[in-house]
N, C-alpha and C positions, 0 to 999 in steps of 0.2 A: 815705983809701984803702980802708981797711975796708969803710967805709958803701958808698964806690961799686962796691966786690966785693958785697956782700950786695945792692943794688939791680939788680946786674946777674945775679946768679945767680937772685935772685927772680924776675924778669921772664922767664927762662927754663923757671923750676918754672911759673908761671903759663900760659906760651901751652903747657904739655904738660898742668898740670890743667883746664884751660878744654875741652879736648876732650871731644864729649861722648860718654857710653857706647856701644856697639850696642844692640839689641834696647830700650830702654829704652820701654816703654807702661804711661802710670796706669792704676790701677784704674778711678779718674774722676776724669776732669778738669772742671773749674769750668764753669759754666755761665757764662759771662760777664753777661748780664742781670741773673741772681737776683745774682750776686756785687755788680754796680754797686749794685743796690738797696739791698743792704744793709749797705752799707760806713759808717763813718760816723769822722771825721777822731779818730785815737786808736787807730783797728783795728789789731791788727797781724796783716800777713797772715802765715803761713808757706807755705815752697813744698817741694815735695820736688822737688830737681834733679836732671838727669841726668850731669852732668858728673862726669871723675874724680876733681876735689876734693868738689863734692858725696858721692862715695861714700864718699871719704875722713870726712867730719863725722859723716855717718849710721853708719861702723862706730864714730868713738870716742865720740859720743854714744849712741848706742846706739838708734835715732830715726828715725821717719821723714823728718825736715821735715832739710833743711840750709843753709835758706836762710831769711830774714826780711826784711820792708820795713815802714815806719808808712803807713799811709794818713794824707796830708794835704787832701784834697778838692779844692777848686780853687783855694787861695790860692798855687799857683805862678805862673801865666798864660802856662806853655808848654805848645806844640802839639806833635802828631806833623804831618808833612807832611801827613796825610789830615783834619787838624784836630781830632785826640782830645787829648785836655788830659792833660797829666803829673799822676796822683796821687797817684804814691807817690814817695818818700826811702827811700833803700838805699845800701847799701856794696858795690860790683862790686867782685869781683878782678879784679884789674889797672887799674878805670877811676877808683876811688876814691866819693866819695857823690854819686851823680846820680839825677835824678827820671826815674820812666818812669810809660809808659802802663799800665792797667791790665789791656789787651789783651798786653802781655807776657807772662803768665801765663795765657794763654788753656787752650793743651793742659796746662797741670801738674795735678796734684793739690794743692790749696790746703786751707788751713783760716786762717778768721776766728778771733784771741782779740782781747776785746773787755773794758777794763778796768771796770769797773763803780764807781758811784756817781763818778767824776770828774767836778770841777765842770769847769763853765764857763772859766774863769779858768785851771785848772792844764792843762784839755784845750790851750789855746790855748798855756800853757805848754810843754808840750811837744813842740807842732806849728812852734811858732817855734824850737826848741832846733836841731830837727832842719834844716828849712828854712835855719838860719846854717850850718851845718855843711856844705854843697852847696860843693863842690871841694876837700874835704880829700881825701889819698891815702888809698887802702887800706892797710893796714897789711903790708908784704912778709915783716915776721919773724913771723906767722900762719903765713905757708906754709911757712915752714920747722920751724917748730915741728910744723905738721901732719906735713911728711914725717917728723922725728924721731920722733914716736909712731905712727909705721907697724912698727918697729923691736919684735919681740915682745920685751915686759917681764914680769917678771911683777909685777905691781902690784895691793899693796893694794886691796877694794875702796873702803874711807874715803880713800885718796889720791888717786882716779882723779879728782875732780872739781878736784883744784889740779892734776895733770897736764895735763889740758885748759885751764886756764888760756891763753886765746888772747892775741894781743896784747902789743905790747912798754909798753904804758902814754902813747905817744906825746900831745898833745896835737893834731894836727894831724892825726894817723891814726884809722883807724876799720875797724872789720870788722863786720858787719852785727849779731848782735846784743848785741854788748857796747855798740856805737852808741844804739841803742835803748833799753837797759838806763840810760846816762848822761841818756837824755831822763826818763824818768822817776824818777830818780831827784832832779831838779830840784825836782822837786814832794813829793819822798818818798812814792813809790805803793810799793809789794810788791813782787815779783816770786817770790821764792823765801829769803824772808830767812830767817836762821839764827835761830832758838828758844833762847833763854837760860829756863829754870823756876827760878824763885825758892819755897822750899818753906818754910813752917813752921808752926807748932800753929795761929795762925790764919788765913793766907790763902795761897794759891796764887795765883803771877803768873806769865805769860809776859813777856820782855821779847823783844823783836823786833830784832835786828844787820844793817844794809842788808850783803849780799856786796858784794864789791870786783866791780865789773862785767863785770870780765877773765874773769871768773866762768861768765860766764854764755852757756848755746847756744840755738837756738832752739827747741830740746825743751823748753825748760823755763818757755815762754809758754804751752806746754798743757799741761803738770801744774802749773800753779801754780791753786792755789784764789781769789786772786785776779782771776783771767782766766773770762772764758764762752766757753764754744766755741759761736761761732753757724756755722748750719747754712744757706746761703741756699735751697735748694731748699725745705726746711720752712717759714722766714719768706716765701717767697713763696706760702703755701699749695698744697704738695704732698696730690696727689689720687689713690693707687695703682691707682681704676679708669682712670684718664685713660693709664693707661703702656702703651704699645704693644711686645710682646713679637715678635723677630722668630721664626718657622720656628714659631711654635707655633699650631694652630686654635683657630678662634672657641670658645669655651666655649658649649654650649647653657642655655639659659636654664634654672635650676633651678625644679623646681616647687613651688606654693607650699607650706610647714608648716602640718598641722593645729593647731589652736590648741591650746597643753594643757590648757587651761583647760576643754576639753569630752571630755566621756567619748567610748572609740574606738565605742562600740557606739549613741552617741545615734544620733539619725535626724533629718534637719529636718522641721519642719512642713509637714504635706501642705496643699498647693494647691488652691485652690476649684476643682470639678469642671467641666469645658469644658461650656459649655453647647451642645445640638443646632443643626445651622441652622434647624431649623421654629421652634426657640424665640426665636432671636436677632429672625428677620424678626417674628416678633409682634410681640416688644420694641418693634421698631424702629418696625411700623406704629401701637402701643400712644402711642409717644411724637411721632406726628406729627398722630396724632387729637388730642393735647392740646394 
């Protein structure tokens, strides 16, 4: 009875936070082209959403981004109706882990983190973790937890990051990036792991504690030093004279720099003296008697 009170109040928190903002415009939004190009199966995209849970993540993380997905490339083998290939795995509120197209995210503001030196092997590892996971529920006690920390507390800032603790630990459930977090974690990649220093006369160690994944938001795929923030307009060779400025005039062409290298007062070399026409025609009659 409980569970079917908490599933059914959940679903109700969901189709009010699923509305999305007014006014809501990126600063930039993705270039879809450059983003395809440079995507590569292990990416993880973040998105900054407009909706009122979205608003909700970005104040208690404190972040732009409040949404994540893995890029999986094209080993799903589903279409959109218009024939674009699903390639991303994500965790919808309310829909639970479904792949979408990449054009989904067309108008957001995105940003690539991109885990580096992953082999082969664990890359694939992790692409398959997520790809089994496609039809588990979103996790409902998320959003309740969300609403509860809307409630001003005043809270440590050392405890703020186990208040956000998302997720009821379900095995069957998933919210977007503690989902993501458990893929990688397969492999034992980084993320934001906790630092244990081990100190004495002669050596200094860190030891490295994987966080419990519950742990973890999608703010923290881009301050992790583990992750590269790739940029796709740059990887596609961005050209700043190529950018077309609207309302502003042509720039006139500047003229060119005296060279410094030569004094302002030299003078160039004077030019052989014009010769007369009477002299030229001699020249000329000179070189046809020859």
């Amino acid at each position: 009875m409980g569970d079917r009170f908490l599933g059914l109040l959940g679903q109700r928190i969901v189709r009010y936070l699923e509305t999305p903002s007014p006014g809501y415009e990126p600063f930039t939004a993705s270039d879809p082209a450059a983003l395809s190009n440079c995507l590569q199966p292990g990416d993880v995209l973040l998105v900054e959403g407009n909706s009122r849970v979205a608003g909700v993540i970005k104040y208690l993380t404190q972040s732009t981004w409040s949404h994540s997905a893995l890029y999986v490339g094209d080993r799903l083998g589903s279409k959109t109706e218009d024939g674009e290939p699903h390639v991303l795995v994500e965790a919808m509120l309310g829909e639970g882990v479904i792949s979408a197209p990449l054009s989904k995210y067309a108008i957001y503001h995105t940003r690539v983190c991109r885990p580096l030196g992953l082999t082969e092997y664990d890359r694939d590892t992790v692409v398959s973790y997520m790809i089994e996971r496609l039809g588990c529920d979103y996790d409902v006690k998320n959003i309740l937890d969300l609403i509860r920390y809307l409630v001003p507390m005043p809270i440590p800032a050392r405890l703020r990051r186990r208040m956000i603790a998302l997720g009821s630990g379900d095995p069957t459930k998933a919210i977007c990036s503690t989902l993501i977090a458990q893929a990688f974690e397969q492999v034992r990649y980084p993320i934001l792991p906790k630092i244990e220093l081990i100190e004495s006369r002669e050596t200094r160690r860190e030891i490295l504690h994987i966080r419990h994944h519950s742990l973890y938001t999608p703010r923290d795929f881009d301050i992790s030093p583990f992750f590269e923030v790739v940029k796709p307009t740059i990887r596609a060779g961005f050209d700043y004279k190529k950018m077309r400025w609207a309302h502003l005039p042509k720039r006139p062409r500047p003229e060119p720099r005296p060279d410094p290298r030569q004094p302002a007062d030299a003078k160039s070399p004077p030019t052989a003296p014009e010769l007369p026409a009477a002299a030229k025609e001699s020249a000329v009659e000179a070189m046809l008697r020859t």
